[in-house]
C-alpha positions in Angstrom: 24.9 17.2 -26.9 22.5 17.0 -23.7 20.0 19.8 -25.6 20.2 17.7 -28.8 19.7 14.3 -27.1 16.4 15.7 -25.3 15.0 17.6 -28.5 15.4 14.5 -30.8 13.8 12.2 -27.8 10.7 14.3 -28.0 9.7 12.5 -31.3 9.3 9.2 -29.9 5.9 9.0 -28.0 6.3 7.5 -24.4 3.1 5.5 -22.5 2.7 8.1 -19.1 2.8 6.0 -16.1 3.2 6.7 -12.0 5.2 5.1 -9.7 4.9 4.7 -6.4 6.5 3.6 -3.5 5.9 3.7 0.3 5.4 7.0 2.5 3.7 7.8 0.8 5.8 9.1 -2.2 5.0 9.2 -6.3 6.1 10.6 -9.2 5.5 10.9 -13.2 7.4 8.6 -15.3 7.6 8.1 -19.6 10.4 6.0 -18.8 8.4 2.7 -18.4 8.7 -0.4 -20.1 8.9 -4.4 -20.3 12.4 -5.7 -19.6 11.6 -9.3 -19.8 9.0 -11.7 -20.4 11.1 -14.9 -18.6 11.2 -14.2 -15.9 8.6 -11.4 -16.1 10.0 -8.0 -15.3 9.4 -4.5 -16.1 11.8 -1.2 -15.3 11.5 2.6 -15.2 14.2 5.2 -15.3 14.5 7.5 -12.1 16.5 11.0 -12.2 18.7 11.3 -9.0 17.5 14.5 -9.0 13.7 13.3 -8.7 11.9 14.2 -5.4 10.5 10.8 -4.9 14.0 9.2 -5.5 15.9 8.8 -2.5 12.4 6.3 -1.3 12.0 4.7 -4.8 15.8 3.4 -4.9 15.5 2.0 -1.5 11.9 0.7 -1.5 11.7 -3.0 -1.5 8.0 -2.8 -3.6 7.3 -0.6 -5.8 4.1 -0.2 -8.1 3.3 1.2 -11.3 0.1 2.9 -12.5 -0.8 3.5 -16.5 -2.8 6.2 -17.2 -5.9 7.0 -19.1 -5.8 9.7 -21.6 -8.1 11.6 -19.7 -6.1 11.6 -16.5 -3.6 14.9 -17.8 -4.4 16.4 -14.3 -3.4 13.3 -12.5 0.2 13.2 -14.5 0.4 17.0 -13.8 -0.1 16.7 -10.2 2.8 13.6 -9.9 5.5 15.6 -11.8 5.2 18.7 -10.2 7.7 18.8 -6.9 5.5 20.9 -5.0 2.1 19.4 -4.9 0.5 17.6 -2.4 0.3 14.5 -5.0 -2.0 12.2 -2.1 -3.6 15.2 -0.9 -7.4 15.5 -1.5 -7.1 15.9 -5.4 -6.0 12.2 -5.3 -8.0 9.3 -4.9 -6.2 6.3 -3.3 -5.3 3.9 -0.8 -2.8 2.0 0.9 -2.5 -1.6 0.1 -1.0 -5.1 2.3 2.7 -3.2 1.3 1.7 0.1 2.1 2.2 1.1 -1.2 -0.1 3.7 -2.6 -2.7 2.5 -5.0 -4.0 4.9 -7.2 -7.8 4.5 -7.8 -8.7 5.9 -10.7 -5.5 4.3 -13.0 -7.2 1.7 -15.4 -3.9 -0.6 -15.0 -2.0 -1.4 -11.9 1.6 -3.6 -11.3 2.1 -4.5 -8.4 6.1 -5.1 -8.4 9.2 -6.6 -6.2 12.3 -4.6 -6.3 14.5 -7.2 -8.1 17.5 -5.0 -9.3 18.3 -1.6 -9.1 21.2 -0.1 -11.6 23.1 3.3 -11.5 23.4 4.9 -14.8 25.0 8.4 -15.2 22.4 10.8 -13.8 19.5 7.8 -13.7 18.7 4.9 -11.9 17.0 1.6 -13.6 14.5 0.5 -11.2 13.4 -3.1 -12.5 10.1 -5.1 -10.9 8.6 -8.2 -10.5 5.4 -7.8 -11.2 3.6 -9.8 -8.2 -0.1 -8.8 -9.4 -1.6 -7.0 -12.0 -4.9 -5.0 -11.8 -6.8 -4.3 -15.2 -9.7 -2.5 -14.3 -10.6 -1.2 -18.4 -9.1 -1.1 -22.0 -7.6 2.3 -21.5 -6.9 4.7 -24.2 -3.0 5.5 -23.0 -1.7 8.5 -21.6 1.6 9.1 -24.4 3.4 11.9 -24.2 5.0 13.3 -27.7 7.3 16.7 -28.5 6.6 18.0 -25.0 2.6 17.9 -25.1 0.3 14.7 -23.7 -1.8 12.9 -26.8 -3.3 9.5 -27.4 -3.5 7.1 -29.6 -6.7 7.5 -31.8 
């Protein structure tokens, strides 16, 4: 059932985002998504498995970065486990949390931890957005039967 679950998830397209958290640590996520507009929150999904995990379920701030279609190298570097992901490849900075802003991302949420749920292999990690930085009208990052595309 787990091989046919993840082959028949590969037709619905999924908005590639980065999340990061203190340390600094980072990873990949097409897990991303509103959760509620009152009160505003957002969530991701987090394998246990996931290098960053241990510091994203304990992280009190949290911030998500949506991705330009043209930043494929950028989503690379976050999912692999053995990169340096804030090494020199990566432009970014630390902000008032010390959470790692990611320069180059056209969209930015900044978020408070406000509820963190267990779910078989996964974690929910909802936010409240605290800020939002919109730099440009991106043209998203999706990811679709394994490959990245956009929309056109």
């Amino acid at each position: 059932m787990r091989d046919e679950l993840r082959l028949a998830l590969r037709h619905h397209p999924a908005a590639v985002a980065i999340v990061t958290a203190p340390g600094p640590v980072g990873l990949t996520v097409s897990s991303f998504g509103s959760v509620s507009m009152e009160p505003p929150l957002v969530g991701l999904w987090i394998g246990t498995g996931a290098s960053a995990f241990t510091a994203l379920s304990t992280a009190s701030h949290f911030a998500v970065h949506l991705l330009h279609a043209d930043q494929t190298e950028l989503a690379d570097l976050f999912a692999r486990t053995d990169a340096d992901r804030f090494g020199p490849a990566t432009r970014w900075e630390s902000d008032v949390d010390g959470l790692p802003n990611l320069l180059d991302a056209p969209v930015r949420l900044r978020c408070r931890t406000a509820q963190r749920l267990t779910v078989g292999d996964h974690i929910a990690l909802i936010g409240a957005p605290l800020d939002i930085d919109h730099h440009a009208e991106p043209q998203p990052l999706l990811r679709f039967k394994g490959r990245y595309t956009s929309v056109a």
